[in-house]
C-alpha positions in Angstrom: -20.8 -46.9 -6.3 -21.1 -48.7 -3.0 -21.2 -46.8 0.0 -17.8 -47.6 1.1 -16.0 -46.2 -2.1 -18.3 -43.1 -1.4 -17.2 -42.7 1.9 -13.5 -43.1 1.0 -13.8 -40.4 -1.7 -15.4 -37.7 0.7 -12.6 -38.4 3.5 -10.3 -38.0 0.3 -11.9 -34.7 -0.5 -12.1 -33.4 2.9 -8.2 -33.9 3.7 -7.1 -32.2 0.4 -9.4 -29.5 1.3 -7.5 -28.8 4.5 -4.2 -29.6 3.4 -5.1 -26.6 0.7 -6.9 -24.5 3.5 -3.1 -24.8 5.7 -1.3 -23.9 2.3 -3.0 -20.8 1.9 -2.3 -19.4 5.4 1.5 -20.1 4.9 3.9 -21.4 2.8 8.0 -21.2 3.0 9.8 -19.7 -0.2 12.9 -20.4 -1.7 15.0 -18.7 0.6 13.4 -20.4 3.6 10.9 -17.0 4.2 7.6 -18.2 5.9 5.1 -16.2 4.5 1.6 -16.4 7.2 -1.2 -15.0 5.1 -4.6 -14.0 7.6 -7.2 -13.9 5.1 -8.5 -17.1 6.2 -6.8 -17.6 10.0 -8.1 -13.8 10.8 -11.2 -13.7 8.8 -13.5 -12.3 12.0 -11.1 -9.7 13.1 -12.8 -6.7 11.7 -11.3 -2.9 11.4 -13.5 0.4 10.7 -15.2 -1.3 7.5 -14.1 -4.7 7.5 -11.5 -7.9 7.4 -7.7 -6.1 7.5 -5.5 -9.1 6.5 -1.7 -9.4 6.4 1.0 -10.9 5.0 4.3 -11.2 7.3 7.2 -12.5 6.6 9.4 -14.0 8.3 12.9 -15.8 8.3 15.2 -17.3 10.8 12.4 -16.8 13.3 12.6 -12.8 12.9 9.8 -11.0 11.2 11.2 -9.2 7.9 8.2 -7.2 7.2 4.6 -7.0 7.6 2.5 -6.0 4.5 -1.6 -5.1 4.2 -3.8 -6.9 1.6 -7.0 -5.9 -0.2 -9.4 -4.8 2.3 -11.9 -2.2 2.4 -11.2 0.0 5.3 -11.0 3.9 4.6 -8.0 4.4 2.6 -7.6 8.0 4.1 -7.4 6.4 7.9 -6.0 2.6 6.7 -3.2 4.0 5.2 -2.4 5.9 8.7 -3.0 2.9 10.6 -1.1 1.2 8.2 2.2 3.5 8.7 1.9 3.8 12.3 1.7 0.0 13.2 3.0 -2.2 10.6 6.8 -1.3 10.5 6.5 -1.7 14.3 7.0 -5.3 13.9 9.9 -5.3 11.5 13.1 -6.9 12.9 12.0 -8.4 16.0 11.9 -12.1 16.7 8.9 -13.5 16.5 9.0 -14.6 20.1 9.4 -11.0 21.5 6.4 -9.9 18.9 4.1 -12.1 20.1 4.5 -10.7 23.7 4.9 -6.8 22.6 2.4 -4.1 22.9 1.7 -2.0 20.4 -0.2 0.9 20.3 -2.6 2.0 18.2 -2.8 5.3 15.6 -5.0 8.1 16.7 -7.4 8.8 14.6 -7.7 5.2 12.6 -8.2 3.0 16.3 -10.5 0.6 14.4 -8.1 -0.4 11.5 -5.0 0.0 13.9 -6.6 -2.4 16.5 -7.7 -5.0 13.6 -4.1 -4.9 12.0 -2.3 -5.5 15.8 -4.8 -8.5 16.2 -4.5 -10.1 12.4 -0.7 -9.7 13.7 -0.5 -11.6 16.8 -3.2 -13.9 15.2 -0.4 -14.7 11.9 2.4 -15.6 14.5 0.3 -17.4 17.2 -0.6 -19.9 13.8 3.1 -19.9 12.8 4.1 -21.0 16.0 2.0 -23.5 15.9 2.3 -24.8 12.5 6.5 -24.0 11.5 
């Protein structure tokens, strides 16, 4: 192959591994739900163990519910954090939740504080990418 068909075939390659990369953090469902995923987008915000990603959902610009994925944070404490911060978020619009101030759970800081941050990380990158 000549160096120019190379070339062509990398840049190929590259683009279709980003266009797969911005899939992955969201996608829009049927009944026009964006779904932000953080594995990827909040991949260096660490809780007590670990990476604490979410899933949140939202439609019509309001967030519908937050949920926690596979991580490997202290069940005992995650699931605390968990309860105390994630609802939080449910029902507001996304551009009063980006500005709001939530506070963490005694007792699970760490996981709380990762989970606020993988948050406000999910809706700054569906601001920017709706």
């Amino acid at each position: 192959m000549n160096k120019i068909v190379k070339t062509a075939i990398i840049a190929m390659m590259v683009v279709q591994g980003a266009v797969a990369a911005h899939a992955q953090d969201m996608r829009k469902e049927a009944d026009g739900t964006y779904v932000v995923n953080t594995t990827a987008i909040g991949k260096n915000i660490k809780g007590f163990k670990g990476a604490t990603p979410v899933e949140i959902y939202i439609k019509n610009n309001k967030i519908v519910k937050v949920i926690a994925l596979k991580n490997i944070e202290t069940p005992k404490f995650f699931e605390r954090a968990k309860g105390g911060v994630l609802p939080v978020w449910a029902g507001m619009k996304v551009s009063k939740a980006v500005k709001a101030k939530v506070d963490g759970v005694t007792g699970a800081t760490l996981s709380s504080n990762a989970l606020i941050k993988n948050v406000q990380a999910g809706l700054a990158y569906y601001q920017g990418h709706q």
